[in-house]
C-alpha positions as CSV (number, residue, x, y, z in Angstrom):
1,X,-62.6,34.7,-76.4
2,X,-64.1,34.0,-73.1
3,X,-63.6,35.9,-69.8
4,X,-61.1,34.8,-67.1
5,X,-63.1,34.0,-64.2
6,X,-60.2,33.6,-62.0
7,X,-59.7,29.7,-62.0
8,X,-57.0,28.2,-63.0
9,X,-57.1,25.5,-66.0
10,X,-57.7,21.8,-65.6
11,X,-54.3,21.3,-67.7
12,X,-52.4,23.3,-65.0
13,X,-53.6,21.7,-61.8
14,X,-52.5,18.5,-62.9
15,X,-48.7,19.5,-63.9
16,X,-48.8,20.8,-60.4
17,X,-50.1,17.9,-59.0
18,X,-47.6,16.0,-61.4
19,X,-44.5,18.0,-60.7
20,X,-45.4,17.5,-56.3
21,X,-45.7,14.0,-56.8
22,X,-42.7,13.2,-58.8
23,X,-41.1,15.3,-55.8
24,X,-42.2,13.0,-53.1
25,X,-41.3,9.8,-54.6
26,X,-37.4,11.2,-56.1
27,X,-37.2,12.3,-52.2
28,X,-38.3,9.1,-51.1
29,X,-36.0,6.4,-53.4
30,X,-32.9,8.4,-52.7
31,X,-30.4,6.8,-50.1
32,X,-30.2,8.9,-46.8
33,X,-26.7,11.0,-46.4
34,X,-24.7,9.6,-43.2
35,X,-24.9,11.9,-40.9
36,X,-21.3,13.6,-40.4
37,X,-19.8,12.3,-36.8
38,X,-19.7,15.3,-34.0
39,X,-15.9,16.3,-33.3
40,X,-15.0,15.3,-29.7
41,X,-12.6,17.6,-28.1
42,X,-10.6,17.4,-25.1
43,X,-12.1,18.0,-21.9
44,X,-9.1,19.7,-20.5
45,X,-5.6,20.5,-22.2
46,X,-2.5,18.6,-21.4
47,X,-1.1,21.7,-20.7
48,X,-1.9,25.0,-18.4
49,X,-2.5,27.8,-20.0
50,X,-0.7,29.9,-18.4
51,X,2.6,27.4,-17.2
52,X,6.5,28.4,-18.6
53,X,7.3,24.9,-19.4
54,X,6.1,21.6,-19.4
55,X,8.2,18.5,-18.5
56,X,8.7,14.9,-18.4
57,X,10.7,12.9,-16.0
58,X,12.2,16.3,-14.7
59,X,14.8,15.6,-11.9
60,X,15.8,18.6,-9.5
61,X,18.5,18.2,-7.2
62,X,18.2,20.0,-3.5
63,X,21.2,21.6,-2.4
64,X,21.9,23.4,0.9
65,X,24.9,25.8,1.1
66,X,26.6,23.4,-1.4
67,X,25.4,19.8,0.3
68,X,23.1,17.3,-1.5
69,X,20.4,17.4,0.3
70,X,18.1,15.1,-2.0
71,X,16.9,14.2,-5.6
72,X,13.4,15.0,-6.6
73,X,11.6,13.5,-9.5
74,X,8.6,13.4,-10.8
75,X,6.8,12.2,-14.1
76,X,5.4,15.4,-15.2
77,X,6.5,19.2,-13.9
78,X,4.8,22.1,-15.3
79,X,7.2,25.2,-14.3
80,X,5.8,28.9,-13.4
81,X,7.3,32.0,-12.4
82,X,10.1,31.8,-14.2
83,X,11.0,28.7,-13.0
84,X,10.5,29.1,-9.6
85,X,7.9,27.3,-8.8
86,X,7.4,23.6,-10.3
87,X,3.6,21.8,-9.8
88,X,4.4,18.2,-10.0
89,X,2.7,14.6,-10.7
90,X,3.8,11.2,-9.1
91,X,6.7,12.8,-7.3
92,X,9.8,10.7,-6.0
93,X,12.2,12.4,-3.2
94,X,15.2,10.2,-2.2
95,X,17.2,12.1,1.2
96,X,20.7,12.0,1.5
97,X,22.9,12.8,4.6
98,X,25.7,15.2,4.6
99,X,28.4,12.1,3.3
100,X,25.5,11.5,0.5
101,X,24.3,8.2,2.2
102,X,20.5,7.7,1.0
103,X,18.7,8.1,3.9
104,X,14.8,7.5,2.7
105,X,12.6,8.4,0.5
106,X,8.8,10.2,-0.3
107,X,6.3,9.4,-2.4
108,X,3.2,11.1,-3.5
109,X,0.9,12.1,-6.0
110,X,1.3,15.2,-6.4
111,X,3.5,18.3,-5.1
112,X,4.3,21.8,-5.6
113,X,8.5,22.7,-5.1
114,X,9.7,26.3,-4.8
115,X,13.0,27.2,-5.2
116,X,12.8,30.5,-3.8
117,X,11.8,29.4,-0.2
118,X,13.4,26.0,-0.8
119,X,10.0,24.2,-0.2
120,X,8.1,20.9,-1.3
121,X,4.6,20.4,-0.3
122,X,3.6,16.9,-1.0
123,X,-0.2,16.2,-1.5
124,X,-2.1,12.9,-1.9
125,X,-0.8,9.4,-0.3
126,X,2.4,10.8,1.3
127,X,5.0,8.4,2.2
128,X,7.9,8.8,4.0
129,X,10.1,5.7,4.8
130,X,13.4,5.7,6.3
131,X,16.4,3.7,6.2
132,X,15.5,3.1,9.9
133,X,12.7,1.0,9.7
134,X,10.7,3.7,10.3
135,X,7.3,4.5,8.2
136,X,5.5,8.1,7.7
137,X,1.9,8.4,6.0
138,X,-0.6,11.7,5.8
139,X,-2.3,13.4,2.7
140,X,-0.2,16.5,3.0
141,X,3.1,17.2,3.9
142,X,5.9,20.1,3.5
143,X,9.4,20.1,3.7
144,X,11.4,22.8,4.4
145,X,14.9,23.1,3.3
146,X,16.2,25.8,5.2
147,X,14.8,24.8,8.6
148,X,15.3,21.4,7.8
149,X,11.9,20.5,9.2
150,X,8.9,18.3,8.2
151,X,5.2,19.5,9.0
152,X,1.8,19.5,8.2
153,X,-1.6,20.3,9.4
154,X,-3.4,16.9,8.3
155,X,-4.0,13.8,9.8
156,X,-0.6,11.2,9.8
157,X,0.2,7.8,11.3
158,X,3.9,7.1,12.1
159,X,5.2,3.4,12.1
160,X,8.4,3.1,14.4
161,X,9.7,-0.8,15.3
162,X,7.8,-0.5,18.5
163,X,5.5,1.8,18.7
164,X,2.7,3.7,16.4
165,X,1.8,7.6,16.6
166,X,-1.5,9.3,14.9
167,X,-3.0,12.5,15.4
168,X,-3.3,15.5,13.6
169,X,-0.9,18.3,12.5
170,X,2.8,17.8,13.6
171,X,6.5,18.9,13.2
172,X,9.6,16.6,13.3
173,X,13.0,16.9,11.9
174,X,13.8,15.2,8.2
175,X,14.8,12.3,10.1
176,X,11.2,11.9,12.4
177,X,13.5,11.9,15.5
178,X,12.6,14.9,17.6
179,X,8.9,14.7,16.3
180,X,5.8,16.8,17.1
181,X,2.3,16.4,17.8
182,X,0.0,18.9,17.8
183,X,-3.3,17.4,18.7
184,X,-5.4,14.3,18.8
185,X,-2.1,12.4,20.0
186,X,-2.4,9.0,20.4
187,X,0.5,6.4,21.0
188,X,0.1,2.6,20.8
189,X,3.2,0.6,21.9
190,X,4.6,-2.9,23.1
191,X,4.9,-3.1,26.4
192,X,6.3,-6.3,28.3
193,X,4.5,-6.8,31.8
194,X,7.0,-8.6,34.4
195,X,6.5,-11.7,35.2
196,X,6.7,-13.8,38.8
């Protein structure tokens, strides 16, 4: 018997060899797996996390010591504080009088109502148009049950039959009669010059 030198048999090296090729071409005839398609998930939740309730074509009635004062809808309301407070999207106010004549309506994109101060801010696109012919647009508005009043801080133009008004900020009652401006006033009216 001879002595091992530490080399490994001819016999060996090739069922390595073998065993690696055999390896390489299995790996190679095989079909590749489809790869598994990522999960998409939603880049935000159709809900709050932390709103009560959520709502669709939610109508709210504004009352004033008993009196209609409007109807407020909107197509989605998600309600907080118990309630209280109501964040809205595409929101629809129709105004009543006192004898429950519709008397306009506003339109916006969004708006927040509380119930506890009796307030709706509007937000985005405000429109206000009256029975009278008259037109109101800003990007924000509020208005305020109890005092009855309309105001903002933001930029508005108001369309009357004869006359335009713009500036920024205001105050005016529901029905934009005793109205406001608080600066960058402007008013653009027809005026008829006498004639000889």
């Amino acid at each position: 018997m001879r002595p091992w030198n530490g080399a490994a048999p001819r016999t060996g090296r090739l069922v390595v060899a073998a065993v690696a090729g055999w390896g390489l071409l299995s790996g190679a005839g095989c079909p590749k797996k489809p790869a598994t398609p990522a999960v998409k998930r939603v880049a935000t939740s159709t809900m709050p996390d932390s709103a009560d309730q959520m709502g669709f074509g939610v109508r709210h009635v504004l009352t004033n010591k008993g009196v209609n004062n409007g109807e407020l809808l909107s197509d989605t309301a998600y309600l907080y504080d118990d309630g209280t407070r109501i964040e809205m999207r595409r929101v629809n106010l129709t105004f009543y009088t006192a004898q429950g004549v519709k008397d306009g309506v506003l339109t916006s994109k969004t708006g927040t109502y509380n119930s506890r101060l009796q307030r709706l801010e509007a937000r985005g696109d405000v429109v206000v148009v009256r029975e009278d012919g008259k037109r109101f647009t800003s990007q924000q508005l509020v208005f305020d049950q109890v005092r009855n009043q309309f105001f903002s801080d933001s930029a508005f133009v108001l369309n009357e039959p004869k006359r335009e008004h713009s500036g920024i900020g205001f105050e005016s009652d529901p029905k934009l009669n005793n109205f406001r401006c608080l600066r960058g006033c402007k008013i653009i009216a027809t005026v008829q010059v006498p004639t000889r």
